[in-house]
C-alpha positions as CSV (number, residue, x, y, z in Angstrom):
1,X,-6.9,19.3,-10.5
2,X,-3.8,21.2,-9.3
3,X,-4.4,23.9,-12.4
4,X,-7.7,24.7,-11.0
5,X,-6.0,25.0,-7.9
6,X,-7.9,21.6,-6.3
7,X,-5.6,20.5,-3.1
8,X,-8.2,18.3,-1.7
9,X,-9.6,15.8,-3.9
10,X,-11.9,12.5,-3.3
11,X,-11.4,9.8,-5.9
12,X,-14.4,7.9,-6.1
13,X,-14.7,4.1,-7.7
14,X,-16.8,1.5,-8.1
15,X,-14.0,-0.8,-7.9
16,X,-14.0,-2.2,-3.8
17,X,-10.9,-4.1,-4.4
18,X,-8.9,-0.6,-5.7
19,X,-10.2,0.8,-2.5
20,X,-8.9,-1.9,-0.4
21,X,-5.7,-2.3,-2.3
22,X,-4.9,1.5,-1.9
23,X,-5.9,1.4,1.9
24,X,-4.3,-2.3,2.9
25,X,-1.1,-2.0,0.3
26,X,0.9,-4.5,2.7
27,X,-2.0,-7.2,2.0
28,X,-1.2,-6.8,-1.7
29,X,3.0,-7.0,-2.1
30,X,1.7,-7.8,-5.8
31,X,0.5,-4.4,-7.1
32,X,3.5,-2.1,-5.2
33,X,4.9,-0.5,-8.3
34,X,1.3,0.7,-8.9
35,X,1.0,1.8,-5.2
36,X,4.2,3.6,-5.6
37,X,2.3,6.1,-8.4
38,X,-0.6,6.2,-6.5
39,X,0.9,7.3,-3.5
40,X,3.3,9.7,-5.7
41,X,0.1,11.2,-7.3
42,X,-2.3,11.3,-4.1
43,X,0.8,13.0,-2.2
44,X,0.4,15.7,-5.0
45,X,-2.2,16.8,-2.9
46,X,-2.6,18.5,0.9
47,X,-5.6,16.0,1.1
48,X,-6.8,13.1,-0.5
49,X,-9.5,9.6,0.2
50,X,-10.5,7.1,-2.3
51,X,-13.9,5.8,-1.8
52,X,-16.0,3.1,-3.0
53,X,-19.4,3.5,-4.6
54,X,-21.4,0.9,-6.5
55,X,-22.4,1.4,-10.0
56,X,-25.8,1.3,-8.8
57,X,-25.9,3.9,-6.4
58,X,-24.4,6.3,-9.2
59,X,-25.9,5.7,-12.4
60,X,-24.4,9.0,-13.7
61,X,-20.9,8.2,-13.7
62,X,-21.7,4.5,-14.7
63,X,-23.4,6.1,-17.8
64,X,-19.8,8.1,-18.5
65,X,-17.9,5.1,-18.4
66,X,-19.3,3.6,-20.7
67,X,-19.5,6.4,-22.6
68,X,-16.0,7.1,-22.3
69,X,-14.9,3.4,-23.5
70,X,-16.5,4.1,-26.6
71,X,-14.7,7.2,-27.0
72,X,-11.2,6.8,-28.8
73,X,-9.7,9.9,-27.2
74,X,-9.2,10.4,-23.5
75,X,-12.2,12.3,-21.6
76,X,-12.3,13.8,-17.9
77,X,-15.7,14.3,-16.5
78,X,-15.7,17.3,-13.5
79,X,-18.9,18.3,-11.7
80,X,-19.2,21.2,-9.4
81,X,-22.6,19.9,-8.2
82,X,-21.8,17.6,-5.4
83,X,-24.1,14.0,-5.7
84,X,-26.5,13.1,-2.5
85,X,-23.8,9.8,-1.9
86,X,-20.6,12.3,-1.7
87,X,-22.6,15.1,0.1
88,X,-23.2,12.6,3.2
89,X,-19.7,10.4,2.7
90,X,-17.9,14.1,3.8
């Protein structure tokens, strides 16, 4: 993101318990080493937010994932169209 010159990024999960782990770190003393990168990477940025969306409301990324699972190389998935969920979450 920082090549193409992207300084403020949403990261966007279907995962609520990442989101509430990365928001509420002092509720989870358990996963601080991972906090530590997250907050290392996020601060890579000028501004950043991690959001929660269920699978069901984004059927296109969901379809990625699994996609991507399959996959035995590593695969990153941009869009410069914005979704109707992300549009109204900004």
């Amino acid at each position: 993101m920082k090549n193409l010159h992207q300084f403020q990024v949403t990261f966007v999960t279907d995962c609520s318990q990442l989101v509430k782990i990365v928001s509420e770190p002092e509720e989870w003393p358990a996963f601080e080493v991972y906090l530590e990168d997250i907050k290392v990477l996020m601060g890579s940025f000028r501004n950043t937010k991690i959001i929660h969306v269920p699978r069901t409301e984004n059927s296109r990324a969901d379809s990625l994932a699994r996609s991507a699972r399959k996959q035995l190389s590593f695969i990153v998935h941009m869009d410069a169209v914005l979704s109707a969920w992300f549009a109204e979450s900004i």
